[in-house]
Backbone as CSV, one residue per row, in Angstrom:
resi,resn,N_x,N_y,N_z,CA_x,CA_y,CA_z,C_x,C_y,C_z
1,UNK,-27.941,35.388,-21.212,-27.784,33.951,-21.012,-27.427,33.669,-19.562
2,UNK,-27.677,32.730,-19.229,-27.575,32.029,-17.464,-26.490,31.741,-17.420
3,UNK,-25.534,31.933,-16.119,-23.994,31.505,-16.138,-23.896,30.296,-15.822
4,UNK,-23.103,29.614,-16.730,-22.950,27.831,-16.247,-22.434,27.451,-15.401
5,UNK,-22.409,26.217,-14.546,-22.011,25.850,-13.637,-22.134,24.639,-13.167
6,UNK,-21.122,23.708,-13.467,-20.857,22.884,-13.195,-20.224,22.034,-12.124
7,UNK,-20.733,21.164,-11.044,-20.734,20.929,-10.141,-20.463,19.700,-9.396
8,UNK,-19.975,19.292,-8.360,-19.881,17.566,-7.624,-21.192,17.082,-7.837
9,UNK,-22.088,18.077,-7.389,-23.364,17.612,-7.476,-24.123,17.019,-9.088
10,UNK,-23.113,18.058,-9.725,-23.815,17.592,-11.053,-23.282,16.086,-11.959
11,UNK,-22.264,15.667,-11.300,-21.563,14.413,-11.445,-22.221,13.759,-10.989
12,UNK,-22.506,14.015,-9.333,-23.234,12.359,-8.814,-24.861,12.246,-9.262
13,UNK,-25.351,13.497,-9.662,-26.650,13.325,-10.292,-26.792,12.475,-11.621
14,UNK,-25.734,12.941,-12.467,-25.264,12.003,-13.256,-25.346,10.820,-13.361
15,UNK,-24.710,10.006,-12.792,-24.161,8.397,-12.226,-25.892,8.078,-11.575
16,UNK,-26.570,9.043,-11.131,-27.578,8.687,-10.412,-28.652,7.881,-11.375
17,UNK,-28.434,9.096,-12.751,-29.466,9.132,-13.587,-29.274,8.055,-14.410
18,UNK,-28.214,7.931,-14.751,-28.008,6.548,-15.660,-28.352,5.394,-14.971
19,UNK,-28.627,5.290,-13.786,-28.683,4.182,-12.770,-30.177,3.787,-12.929
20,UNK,-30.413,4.778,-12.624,-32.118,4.539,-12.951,-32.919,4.433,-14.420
21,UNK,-32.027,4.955,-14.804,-32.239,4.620,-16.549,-31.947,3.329,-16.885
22,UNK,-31.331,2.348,-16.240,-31.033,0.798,-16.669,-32.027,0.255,-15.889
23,UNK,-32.767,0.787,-15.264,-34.175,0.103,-14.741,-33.630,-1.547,-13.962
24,UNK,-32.481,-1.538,-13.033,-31.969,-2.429,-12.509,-32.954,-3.648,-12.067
25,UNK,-33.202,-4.602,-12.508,-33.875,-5.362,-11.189,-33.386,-7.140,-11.235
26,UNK,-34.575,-7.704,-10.275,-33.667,-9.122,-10.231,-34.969,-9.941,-9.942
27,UNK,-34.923,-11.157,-10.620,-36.274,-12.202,-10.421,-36.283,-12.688,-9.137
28,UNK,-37.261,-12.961,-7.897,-37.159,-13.461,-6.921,-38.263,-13.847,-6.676
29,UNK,-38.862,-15.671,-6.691,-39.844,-16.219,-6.664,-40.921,-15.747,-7.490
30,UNK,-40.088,-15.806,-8.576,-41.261,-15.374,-10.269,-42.150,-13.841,-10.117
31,UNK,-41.049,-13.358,-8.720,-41.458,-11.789,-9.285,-40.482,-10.676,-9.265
32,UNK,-40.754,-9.775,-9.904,-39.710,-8.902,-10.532,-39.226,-7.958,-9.491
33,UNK,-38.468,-7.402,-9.073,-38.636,-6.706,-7.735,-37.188,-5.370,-8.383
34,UNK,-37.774,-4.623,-8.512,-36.481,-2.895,-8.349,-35.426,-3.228,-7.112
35,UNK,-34.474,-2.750,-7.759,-33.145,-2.690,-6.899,-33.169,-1.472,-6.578
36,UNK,-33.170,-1.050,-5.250,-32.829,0.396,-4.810,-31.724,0.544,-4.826
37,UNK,-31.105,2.020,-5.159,-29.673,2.554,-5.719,-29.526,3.753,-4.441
38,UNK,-28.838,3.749,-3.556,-28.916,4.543,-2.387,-27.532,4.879,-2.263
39,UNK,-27.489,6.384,-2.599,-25.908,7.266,-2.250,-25.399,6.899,-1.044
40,UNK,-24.276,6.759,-0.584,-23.874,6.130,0.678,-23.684,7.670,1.549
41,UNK,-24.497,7.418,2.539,-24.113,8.852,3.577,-23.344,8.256,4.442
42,UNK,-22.455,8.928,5.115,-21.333,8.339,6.051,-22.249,7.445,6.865
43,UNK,-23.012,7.784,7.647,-23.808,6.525,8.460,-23.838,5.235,8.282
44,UNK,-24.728,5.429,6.588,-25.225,3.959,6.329,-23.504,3.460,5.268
45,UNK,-22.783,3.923,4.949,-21.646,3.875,4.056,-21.085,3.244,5.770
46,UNK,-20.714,3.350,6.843,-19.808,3.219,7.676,-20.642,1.982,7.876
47,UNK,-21.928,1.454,8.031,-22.353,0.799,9.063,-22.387,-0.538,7.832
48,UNK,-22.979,0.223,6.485,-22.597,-1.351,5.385,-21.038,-1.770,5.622
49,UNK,-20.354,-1.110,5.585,-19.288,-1.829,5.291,-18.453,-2.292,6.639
50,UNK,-18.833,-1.922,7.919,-18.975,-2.567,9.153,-19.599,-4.280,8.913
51,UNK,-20.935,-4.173,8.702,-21.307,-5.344,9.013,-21.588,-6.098,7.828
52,UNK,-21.443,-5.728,6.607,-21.169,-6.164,5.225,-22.898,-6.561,4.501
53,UNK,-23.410,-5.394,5.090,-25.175,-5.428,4.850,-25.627,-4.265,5.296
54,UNK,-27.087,-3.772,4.816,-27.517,-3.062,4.750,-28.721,-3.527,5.539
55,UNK,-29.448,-2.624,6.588,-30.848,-2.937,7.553,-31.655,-1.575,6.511
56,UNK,-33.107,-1.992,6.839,-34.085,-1.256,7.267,-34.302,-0.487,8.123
57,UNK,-35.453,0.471,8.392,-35.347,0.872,9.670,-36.147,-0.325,10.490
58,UNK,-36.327,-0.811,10.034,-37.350,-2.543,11.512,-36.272,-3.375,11.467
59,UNK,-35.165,-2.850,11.023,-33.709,-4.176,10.959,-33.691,-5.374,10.060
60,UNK,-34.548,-4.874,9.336,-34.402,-6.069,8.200,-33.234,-5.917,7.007
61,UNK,-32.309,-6.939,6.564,-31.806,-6.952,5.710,-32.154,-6.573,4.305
62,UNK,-31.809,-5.632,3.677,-31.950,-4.783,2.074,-31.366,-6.015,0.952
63,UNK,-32.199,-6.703,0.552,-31.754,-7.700,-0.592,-32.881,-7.608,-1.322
64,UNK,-32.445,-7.261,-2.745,-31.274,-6.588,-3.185,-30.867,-5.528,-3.059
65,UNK,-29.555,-4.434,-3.152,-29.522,-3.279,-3.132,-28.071,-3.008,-3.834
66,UNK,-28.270,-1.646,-4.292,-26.640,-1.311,-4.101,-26.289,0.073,-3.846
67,UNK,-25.834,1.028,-3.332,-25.068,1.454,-2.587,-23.404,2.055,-3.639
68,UNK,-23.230,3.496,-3.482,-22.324,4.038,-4.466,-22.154,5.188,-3.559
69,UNK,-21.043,5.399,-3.158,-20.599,7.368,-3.104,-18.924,7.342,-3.983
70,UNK,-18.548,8.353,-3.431,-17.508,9.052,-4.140,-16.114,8.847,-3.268
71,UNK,-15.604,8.293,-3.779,-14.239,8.445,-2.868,-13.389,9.049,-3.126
72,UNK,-12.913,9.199,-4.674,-11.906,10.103,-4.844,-12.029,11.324,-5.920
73,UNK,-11.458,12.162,-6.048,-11.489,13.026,-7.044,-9.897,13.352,-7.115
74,UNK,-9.514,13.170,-8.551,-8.244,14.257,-9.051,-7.800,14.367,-10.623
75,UNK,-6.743,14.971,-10.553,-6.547,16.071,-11.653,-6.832,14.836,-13.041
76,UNK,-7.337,15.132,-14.310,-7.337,14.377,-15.121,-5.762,14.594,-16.147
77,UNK,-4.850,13.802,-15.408,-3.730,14.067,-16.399,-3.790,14.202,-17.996
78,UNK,-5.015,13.541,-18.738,-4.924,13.568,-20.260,-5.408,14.660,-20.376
79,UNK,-5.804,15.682,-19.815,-6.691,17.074,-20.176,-6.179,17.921,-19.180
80,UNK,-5.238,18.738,-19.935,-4.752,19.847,-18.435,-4.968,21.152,-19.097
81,UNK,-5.202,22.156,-18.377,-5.538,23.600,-19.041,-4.137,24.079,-18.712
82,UNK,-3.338,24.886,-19.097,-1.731,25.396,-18.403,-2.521,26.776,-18.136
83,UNK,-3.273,27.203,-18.529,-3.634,28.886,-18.493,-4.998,28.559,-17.501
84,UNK,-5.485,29.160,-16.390,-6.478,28.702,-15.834,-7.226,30.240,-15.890
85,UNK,-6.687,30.847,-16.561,-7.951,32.481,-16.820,-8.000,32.118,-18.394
86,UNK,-7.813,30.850,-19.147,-7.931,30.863,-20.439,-9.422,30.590,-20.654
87,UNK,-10.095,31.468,-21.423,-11.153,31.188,-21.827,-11.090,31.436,-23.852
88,UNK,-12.357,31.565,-24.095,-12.523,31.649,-25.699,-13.514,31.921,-25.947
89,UNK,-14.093,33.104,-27.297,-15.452,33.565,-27.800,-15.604,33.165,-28.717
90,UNK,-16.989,32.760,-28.711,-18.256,32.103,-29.873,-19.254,32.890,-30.721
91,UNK,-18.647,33.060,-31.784,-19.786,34.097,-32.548,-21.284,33.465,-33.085
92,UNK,-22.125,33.605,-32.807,-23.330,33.338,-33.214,-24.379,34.208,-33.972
93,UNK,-24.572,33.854,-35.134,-25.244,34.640,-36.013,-26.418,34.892,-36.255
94,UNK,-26.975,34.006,-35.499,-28.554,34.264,-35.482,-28.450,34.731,-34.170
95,UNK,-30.144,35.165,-33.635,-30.523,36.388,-32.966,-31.936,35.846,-32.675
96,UNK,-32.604,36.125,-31.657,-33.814,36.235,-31.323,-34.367,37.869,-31.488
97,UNK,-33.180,38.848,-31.559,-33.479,40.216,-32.265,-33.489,40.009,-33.857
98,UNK,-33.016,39.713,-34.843,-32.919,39.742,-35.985,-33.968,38.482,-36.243
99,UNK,-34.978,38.039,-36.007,-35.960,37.030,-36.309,-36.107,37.540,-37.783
100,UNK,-36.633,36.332,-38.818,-37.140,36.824,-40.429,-38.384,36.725,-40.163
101,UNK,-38.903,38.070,-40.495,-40.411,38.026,-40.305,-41.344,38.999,-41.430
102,UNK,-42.422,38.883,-42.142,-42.626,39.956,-42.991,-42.818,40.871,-42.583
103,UNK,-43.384,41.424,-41.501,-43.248,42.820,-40.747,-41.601,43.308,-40.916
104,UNK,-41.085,42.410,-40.740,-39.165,43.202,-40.313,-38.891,43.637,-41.659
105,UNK,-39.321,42.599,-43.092,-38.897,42.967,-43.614,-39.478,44.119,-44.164
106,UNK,-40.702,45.061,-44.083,-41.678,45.782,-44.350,-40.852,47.216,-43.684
107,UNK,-40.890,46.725,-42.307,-40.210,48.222,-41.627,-38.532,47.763,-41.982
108,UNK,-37.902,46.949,-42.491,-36.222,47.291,-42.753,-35.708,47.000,-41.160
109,UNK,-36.051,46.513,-40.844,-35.760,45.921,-39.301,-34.881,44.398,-39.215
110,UNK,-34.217,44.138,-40.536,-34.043,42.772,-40.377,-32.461,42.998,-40.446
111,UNK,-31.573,43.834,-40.039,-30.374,44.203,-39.940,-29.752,42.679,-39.105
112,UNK,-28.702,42.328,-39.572,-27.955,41.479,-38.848,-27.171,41.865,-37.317
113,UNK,-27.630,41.132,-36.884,-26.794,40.871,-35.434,-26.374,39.779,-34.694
114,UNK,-25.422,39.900,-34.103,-24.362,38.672,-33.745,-24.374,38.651,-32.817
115,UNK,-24.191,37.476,-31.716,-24.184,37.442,-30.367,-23.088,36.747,-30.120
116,UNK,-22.133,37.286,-29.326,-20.850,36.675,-28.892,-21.053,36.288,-27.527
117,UNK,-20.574,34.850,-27.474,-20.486,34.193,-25.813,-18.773,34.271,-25.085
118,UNK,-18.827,34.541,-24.349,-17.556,33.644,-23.762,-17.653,32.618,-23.057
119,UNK,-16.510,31.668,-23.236,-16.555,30.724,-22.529,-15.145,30.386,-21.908
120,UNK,-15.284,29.831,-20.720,-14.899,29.594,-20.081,-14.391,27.904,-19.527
121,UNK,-12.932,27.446,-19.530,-12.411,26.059,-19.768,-12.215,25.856,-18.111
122,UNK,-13.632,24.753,-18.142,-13.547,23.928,-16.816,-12.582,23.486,-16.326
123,UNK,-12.368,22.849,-14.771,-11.377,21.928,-14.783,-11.566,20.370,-14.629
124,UNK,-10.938,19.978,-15.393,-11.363,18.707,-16.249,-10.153,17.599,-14.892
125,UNK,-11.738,16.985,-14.380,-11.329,15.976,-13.158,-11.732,14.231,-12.882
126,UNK,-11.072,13.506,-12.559,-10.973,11.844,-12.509,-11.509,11.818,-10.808
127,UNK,-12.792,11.425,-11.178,-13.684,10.856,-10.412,-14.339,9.326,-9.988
128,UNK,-13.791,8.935,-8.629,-13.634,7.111,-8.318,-15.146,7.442,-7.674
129,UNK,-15.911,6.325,-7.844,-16.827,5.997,-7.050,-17.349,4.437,-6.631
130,UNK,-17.236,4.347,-5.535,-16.968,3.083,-5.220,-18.443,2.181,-5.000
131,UNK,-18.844,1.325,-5.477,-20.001,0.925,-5.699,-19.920,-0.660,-4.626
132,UNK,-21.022,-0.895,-3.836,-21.134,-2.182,-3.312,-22.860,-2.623,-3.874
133,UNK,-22.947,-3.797,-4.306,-24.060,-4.250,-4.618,-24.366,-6.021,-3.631
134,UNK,-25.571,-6.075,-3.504,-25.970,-7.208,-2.278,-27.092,-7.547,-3.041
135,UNK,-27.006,-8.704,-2.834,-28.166,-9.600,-3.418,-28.135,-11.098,-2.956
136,UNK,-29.152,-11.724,-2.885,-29.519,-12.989,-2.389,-29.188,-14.541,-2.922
137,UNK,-28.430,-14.339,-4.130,-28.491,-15.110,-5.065,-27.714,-15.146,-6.409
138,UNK,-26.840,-16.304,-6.652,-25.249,-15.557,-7.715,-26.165,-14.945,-8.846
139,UNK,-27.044,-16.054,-9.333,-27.483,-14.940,-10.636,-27.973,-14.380,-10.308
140,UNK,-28.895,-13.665,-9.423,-29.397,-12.333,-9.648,-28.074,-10.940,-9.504
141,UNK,-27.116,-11.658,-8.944,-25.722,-10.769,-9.142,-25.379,-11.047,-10.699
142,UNK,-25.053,-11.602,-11.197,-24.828,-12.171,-12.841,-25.295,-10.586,-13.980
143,UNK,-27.069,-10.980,-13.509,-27.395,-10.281,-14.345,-27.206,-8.884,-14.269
144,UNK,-26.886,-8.367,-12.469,-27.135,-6.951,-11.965,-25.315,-6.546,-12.609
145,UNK,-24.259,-6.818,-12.203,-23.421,-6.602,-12.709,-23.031,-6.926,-14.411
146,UNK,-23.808,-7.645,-14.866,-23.090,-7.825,-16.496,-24.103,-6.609,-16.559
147,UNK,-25.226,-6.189,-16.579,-25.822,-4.820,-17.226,-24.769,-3.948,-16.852
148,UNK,-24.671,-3.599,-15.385,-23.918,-2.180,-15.451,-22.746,-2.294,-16.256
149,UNK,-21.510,-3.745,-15.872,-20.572,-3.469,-17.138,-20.558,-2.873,-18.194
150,UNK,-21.851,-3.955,-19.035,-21.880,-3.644,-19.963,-22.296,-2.029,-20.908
151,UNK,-22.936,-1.303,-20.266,-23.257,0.324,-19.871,-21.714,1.215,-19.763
152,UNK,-20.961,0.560,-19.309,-19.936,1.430,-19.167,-19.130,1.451,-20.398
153,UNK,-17.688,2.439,-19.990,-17.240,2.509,-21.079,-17.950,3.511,-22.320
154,UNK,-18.834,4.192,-21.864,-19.722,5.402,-22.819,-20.352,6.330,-22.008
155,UNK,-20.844,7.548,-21.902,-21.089,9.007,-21.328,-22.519,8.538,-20.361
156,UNK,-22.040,8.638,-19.689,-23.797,8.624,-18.419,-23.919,10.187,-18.109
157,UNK,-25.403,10.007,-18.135,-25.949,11.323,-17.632,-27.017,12.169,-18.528
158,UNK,-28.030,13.077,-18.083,-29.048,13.426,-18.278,-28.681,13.745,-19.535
159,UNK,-29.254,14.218,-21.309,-28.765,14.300,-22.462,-29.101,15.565,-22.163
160,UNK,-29.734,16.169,-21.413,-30.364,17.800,-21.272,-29.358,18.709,-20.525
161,UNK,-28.785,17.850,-19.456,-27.707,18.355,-18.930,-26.347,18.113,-19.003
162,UNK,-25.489,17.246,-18.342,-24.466,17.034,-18.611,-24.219,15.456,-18.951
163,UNK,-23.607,15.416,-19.755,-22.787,13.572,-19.408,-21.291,13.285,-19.622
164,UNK,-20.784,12.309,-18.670,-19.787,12.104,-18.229,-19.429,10.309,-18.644
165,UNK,-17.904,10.377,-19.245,-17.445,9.646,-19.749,-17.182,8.285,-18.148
166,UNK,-17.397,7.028,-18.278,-17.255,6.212,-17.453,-16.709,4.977,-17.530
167,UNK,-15.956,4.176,-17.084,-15.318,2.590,-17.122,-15.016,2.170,-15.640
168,UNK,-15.243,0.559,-16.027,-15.034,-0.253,-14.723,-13.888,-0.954,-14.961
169,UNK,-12.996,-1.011,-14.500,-11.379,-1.916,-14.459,-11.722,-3.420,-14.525
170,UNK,-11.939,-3.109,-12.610,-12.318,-4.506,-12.123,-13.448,-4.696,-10.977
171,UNK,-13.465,-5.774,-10.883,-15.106,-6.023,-10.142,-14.795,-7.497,-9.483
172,UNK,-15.107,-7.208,-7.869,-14.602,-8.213,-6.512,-15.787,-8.925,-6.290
173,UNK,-15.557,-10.337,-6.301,-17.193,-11.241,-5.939,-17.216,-12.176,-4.916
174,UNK,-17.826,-11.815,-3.715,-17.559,-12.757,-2.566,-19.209,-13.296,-1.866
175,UNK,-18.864,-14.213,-1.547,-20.161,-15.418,-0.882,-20.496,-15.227,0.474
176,UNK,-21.090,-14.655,1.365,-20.836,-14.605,2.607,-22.178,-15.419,3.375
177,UNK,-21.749,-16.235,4.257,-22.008,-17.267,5.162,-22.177,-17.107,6.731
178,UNK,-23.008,-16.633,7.061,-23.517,-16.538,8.163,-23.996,-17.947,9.250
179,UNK,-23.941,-18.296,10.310,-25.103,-19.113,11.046,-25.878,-18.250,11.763
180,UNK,-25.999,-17.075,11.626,-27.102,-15.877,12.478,-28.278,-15.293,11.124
181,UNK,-27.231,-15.110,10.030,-27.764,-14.804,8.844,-28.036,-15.381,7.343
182,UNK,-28.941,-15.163,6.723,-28.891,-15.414,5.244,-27.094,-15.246,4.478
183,UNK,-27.507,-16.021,3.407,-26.323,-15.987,2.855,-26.492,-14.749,2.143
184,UNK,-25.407,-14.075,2.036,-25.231,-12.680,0.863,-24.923,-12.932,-0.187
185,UNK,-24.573,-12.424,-1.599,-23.706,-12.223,-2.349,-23.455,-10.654,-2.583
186,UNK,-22.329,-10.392,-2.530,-21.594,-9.290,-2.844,-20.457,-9.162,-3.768
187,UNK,-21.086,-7.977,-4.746,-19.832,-7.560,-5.475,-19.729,-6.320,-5.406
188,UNK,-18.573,-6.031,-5.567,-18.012,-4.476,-5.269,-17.216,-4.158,-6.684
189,UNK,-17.084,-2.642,-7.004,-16.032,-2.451,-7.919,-16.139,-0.799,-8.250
190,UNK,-14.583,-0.422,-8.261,-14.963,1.133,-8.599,-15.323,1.819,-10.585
191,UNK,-16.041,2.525,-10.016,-16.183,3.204,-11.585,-15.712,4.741,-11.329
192,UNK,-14.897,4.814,-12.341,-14.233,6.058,-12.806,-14.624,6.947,-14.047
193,UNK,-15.024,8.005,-13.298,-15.658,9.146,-14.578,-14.758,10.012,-14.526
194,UNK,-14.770,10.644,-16.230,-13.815,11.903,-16.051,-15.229,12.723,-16.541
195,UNK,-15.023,13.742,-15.353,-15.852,14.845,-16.092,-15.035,15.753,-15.572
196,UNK,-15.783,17.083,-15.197,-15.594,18.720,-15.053,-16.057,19.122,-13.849
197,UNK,-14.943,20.521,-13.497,-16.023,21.324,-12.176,-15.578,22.833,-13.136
198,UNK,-17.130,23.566,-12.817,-16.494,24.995,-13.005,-17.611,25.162,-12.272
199,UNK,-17.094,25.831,-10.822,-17.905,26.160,-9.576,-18.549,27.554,-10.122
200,UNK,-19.415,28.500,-9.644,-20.085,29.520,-9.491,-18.968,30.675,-9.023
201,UNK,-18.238,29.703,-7.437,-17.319,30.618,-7.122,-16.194,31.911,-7.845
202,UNK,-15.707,30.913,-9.206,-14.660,31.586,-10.004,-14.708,32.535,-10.451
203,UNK,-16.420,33.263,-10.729,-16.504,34.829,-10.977,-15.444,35.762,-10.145
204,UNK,-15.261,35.305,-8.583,-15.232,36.135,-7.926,-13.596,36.226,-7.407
205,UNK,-12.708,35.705,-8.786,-11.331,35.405,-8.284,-11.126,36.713,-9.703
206,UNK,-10.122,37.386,-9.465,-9.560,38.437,-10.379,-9.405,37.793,-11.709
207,UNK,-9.637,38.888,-13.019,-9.295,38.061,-14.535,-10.357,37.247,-14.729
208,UNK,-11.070,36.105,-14.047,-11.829,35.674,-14.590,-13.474,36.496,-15.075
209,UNK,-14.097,35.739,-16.424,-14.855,36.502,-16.908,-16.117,35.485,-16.790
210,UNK,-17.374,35.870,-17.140,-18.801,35.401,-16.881,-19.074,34.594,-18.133
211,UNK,-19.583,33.533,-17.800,-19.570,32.607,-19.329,-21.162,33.299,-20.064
């Protein structure tokens, strides 16, 4: 079996995937237009929240958009491991050796065998990610924030890979007024996931064992 490994990366892929799974968008002159969902890299994360907008590369203003990285990570107080070499084995009774087949049972080949896993207890972590969304117009904010609300509060993330438990507290809504620029609307608000890390690294610390 492949050793698991669970990752930052596999969190924000997460949050990514559910994002695009609500198929975000917003009506603008009776046509439908996708909201781009863009991880904040320090650049464009420093320079939105500098000038309280997002450019193109020809300098055009991004309406609609929204914009998410990670700000915090820590310990999930409701889930603490006290033993951090604690792991636990899984007996499994079927077999891809012991298949039922009439040949096996012909040659007496159908002997039972068990496959034991170990596993190994992640560390279970409270993850902020701070979300800014821009748009041209209150309702097309209306509708972009009551979806994601309403989404939260239940597990985001790929069903193949991992998913991670999520809620929004609160959510900031401001009008902004330019005489150089279009008017904005902006809302901001953090979402908090608790998920897991169990890095690759931990093989290689004493006591610990291979999941």
């Amino acid at each position: 079996q492949k050793n698991l490994t669970i990752t930052l990366l596999d969190v924000d892929s997460a949050i990514k995937y559910q994002l695009d799974k609500m198929e975000l968008t917003v009506m603008d002159n009776g046509n439908i237009i996708q909201v781009p969902i863009i991880y904040g890299s320090p650049e464009k994360w420093v320079s939105s929240r500098r000038d309280g907008y997002m450019r193109d590369n020809q300098g055009k203003i991004i309406l609609p958009a929204i914009m998410f990285k990670r700000t915090s990570s820590e310990n999930d107080p409701g889930i603490q491991t006290l033993n951090r070499y604690l792991s636990y084995s899984v007996l499994k009774k079927y077999s891809q050796k012991n298949k039922y087949t009439k040949f096996a049972m012909l040659a007496n080949q159908n002997a039972p065998v068990n496959e034991i896993y170990n596993i190994v207890m992640p560390d279970h972590m409270m993850f902020t990610y701070h979300f800014i969304v821009w748009t041209e117009y209150v309702e097309q904010m209306n509708g972009l924030v009551e979806k994601i609300k309403f989404n939260t509060d239940d597990y985001w993330g790929d069903p193949k890979r991992f998913k991670f438990r999520t809620r929004i507290d609160s959510i900031s809504h401001t009008v902004e007024n330019s005489d150089k620029e279009d008017r904005i609307v902006k809302s901001e608000f953090d979402l908090t996931v608790n998920g897991y890390l169990l890095p690759a690294e931990y093989l290689t610390m004493a006591g610990h064992k291979q999941t």
